[in-house]
C-alpha positions in Angstrom: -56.1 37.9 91.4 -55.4 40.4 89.2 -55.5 44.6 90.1 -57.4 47.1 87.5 -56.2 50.3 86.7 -59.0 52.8 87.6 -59.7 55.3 84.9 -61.1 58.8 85.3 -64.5 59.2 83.3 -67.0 61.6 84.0 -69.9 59.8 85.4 -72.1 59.6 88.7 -70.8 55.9 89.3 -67.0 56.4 89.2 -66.6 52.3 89.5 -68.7 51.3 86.8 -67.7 51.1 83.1 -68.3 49.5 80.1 -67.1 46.0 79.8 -66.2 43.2 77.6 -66.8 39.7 78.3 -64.4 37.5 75.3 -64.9 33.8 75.8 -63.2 30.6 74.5 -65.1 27.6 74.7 -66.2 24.2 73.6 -69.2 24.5 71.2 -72.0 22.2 72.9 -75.6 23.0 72.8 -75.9 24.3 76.5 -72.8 26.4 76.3 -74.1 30.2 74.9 -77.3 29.5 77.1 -75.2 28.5 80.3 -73.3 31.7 80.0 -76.5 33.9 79.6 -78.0 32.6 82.2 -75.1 33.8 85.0 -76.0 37.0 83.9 -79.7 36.6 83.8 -79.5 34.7 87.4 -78.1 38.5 88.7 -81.3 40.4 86.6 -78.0 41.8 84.2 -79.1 42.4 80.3 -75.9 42.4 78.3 -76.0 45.3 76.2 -74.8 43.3 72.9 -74.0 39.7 72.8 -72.3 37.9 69.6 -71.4 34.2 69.1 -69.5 33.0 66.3 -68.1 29.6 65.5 -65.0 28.5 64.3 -63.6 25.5 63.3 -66.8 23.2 63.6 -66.3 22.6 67.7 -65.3 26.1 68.8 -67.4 29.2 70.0 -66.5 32.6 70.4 -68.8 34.5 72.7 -68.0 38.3 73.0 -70.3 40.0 75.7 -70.6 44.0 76.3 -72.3 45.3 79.5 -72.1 48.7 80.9 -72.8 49.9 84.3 -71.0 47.1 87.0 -68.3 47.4 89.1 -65.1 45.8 88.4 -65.8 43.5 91.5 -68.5 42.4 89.7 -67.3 41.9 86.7 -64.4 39.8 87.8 -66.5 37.5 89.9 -68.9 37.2 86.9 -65.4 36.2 85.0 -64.6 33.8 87.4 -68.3 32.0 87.7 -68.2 32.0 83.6 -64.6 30.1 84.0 -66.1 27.3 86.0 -68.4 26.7 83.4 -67.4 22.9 82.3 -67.4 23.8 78.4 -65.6 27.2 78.8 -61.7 27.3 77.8 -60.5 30.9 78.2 -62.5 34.1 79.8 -60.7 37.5 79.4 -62.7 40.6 80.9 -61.7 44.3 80.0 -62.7 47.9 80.0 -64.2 49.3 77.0 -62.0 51.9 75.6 -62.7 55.4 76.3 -63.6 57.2 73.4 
C-alpha cells in the first residue's frame, strides 16, 4: 500500500482533488466499457475520459475525475487492476496550477 502526500489547496473538502486514472491494458472489445462501468457502478461521471490505441492490441485509457478522496481513488485503482484485460493502473494528483 502505498502513502499520499497531502497537499494544501484551498477548498471546502480538504481530501478531495483532482485525479488521474492512466491505464495499460489489453485491447479487447469489453475492456474501455469494463472500466467505465466501476465508476458508473459508484454513480461517479469522469470529468474527461480518452482512449488511444497503440500498436494494434494495446489501449491507453487516461481518466480525470475531480472531487474523491484518495481512499477512494486507490480502491477504484485497485478494482480497475483486477480487471482480467488490464496490465498496469497508475493513479495521481492532478497538478496544482
Amino acid at each position: 500500500m502505498s502513502t499520499q502526500t497531502e497537499r494544501a489547496e484551498p477548498s471546502d473538502r480538504p481530501d478531495t482533488g483532482t485525479y488521474h486514472f492512466m491505464i495499460h491494458a489489453e485491447a479487447e472489445a469489453s475492456t474501455l466499457s469494463r472500466v467505465l462501468e466501476l465508476f458508473a457502478q459508484r454513480d461517479l461521471i469522469p470529468d474527461e475520459v480518452t482512449c488511444k490505441r497503440t500498436n494494434g492490441d494495446e489501449l491507453h485509457i487516461h481518466i480525470a475525475i475531480a472531487g474523491l478522496p484518495a481512499n477512494k481513488v486507490a480502491n477504484l485503482a485497485d478494482r480497475v487492476r483486477n480487471i482480467i484485460p488490464v496490465m498496469r493502473v497508475v493513479s495521481e494528483p492532478a497538478p496544482l496550477s
